[in-house]
Backbone as CSV, one residue per row, in Angstrom:
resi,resn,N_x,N_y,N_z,CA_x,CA_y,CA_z,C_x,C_y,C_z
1,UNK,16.272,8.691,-6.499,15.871,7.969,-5.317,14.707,8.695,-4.635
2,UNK,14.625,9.684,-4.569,13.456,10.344,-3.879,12.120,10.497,-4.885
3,UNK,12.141,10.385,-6.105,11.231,10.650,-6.257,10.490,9.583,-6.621
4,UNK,11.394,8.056,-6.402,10.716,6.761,-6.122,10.173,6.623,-4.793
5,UNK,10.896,7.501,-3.890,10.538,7.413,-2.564,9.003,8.069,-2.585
6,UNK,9.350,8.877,-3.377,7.754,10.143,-3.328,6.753,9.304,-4.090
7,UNK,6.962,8.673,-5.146,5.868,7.820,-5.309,5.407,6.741,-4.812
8,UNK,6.184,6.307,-4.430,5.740,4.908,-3.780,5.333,5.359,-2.096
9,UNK,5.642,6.391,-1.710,4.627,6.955,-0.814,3.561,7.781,-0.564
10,UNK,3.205,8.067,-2.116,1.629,8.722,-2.400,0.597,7.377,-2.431
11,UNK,1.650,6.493,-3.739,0.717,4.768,-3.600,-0.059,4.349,-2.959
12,UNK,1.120,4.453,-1.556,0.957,3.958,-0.116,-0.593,4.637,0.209
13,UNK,-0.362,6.031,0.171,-1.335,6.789,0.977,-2.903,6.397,-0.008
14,UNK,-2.889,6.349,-1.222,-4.003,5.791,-2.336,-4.041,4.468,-1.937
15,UNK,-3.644,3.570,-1.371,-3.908,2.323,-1.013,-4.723,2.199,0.226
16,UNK,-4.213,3.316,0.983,-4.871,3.355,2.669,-6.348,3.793,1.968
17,UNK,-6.218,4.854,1.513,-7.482,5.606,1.298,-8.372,4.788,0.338
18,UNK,-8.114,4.020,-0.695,-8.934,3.258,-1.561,-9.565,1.744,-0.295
19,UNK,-8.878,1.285,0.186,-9.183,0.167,1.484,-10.273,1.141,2.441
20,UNK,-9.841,1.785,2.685,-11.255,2.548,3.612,-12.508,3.038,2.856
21,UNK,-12.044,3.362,1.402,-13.307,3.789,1.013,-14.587,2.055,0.815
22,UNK,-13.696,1.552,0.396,-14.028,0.073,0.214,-15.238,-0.161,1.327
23,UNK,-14.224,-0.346,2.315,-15.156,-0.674,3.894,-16.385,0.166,3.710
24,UNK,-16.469,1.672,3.359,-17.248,2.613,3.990,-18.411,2.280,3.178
25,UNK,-18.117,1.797,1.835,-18.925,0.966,0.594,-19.733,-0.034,1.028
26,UNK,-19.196,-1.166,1.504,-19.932,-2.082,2.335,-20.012,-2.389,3.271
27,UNK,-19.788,-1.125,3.909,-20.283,-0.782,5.684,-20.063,-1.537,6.498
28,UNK,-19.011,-1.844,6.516,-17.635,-2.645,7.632,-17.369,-2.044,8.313
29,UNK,-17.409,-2.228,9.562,-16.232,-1.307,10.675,-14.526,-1.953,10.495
30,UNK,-14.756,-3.410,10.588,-13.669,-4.136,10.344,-13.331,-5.284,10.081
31,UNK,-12.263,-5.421,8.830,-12.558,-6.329,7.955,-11.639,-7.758,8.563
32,UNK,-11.588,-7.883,9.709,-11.647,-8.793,10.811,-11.244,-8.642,11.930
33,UNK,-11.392,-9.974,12.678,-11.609,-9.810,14.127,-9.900,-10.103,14.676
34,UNK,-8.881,-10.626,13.461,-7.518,-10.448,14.131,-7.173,-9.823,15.074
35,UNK,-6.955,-8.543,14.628,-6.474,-7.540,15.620,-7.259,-6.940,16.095
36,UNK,-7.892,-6.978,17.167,-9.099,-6.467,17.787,-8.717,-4.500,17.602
37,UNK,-9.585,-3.959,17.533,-9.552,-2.135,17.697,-9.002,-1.513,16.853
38,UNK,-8.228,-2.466,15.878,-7.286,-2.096,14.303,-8.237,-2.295,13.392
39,UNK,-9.588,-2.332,13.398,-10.260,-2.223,11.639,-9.341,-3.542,11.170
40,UNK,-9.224,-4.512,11.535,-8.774,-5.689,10.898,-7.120,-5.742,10.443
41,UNK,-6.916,-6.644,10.038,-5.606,-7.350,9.159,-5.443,-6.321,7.739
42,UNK,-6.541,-5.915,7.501,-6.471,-4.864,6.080,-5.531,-3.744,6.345
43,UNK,-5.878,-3.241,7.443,-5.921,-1.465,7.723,-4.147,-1.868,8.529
44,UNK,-3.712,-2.777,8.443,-2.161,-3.186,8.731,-1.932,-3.638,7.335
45,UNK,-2.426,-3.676,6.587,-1.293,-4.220,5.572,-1.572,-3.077,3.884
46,UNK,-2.893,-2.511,3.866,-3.222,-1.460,3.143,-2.483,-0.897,2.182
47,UNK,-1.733,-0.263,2.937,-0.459,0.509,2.514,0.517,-0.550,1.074
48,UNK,1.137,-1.554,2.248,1.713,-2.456,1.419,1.257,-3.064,0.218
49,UNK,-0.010,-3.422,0.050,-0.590,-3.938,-0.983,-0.743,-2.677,-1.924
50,UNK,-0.612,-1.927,-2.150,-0.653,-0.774,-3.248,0.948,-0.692,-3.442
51,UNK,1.835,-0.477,-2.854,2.792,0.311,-2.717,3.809,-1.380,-3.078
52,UNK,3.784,-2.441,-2.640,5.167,-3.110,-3.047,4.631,-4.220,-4.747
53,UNK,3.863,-4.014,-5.385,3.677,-4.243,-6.460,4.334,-3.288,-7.259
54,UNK,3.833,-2.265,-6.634,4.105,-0.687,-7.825,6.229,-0.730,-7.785
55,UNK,6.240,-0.919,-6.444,7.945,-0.921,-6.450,8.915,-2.140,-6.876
56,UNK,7.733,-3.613,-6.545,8.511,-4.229,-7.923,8.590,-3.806,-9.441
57,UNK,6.992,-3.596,-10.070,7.313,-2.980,-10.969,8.089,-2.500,-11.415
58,UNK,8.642,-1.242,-10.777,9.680,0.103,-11.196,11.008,-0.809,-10.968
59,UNK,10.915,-2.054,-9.735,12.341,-2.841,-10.063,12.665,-3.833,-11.497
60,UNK,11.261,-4.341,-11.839,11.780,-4.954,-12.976,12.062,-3.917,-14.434
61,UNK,10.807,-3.112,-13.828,11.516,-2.216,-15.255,12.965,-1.503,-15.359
62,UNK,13.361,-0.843,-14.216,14.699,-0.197,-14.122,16.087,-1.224,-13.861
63,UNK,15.741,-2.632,-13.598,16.536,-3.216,-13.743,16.970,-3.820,-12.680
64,UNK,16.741,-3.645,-11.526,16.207,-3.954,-9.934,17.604,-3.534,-9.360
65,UNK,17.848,-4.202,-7.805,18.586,-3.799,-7.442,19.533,-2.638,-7.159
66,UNK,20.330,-2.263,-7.373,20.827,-0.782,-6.910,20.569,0.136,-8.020
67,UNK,20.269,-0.114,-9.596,20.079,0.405,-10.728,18.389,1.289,-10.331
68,UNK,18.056,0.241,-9.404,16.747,2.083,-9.255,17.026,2.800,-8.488
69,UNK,18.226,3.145,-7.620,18.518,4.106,-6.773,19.709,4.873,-7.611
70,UNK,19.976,4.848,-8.494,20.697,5.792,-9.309,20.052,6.759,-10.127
């Protein structure tokens, strides 16, 4: 369990950091006007978009449900 925890929270952190490098690429402050002073709808959801693909993944491969926390 932790060391799904540990990956899927490095993901996370490679997801934040790949989304900002992005912006800094095509010189965005923010990639909309949603949430005003948040760098957009991206820089809220960042994280997630790296990180809950990768943890379905590891659910369909391990068999989902409580079988990946064993």
């Amino acid at each position: 369990m932790l060391l799904v925890a540990a990956v899927l929270a490095v993901l996370a952190q490679l997801g934040d950091l790949f989304e900002s490098w992005l912006k800094r690429r095509f010189n965005v402050k923010d990639s909309s006007a949603l949430i005003p002073g948040h760098g957009g709808l991206l820089d809220r959801l960042d994280a997630v978009l790296a990180a809950a693909p990768a943890a379905a993944l590891l659910g369909a491969l391990l068999g989902g449900g409580t079988a990946l926390w064993h």
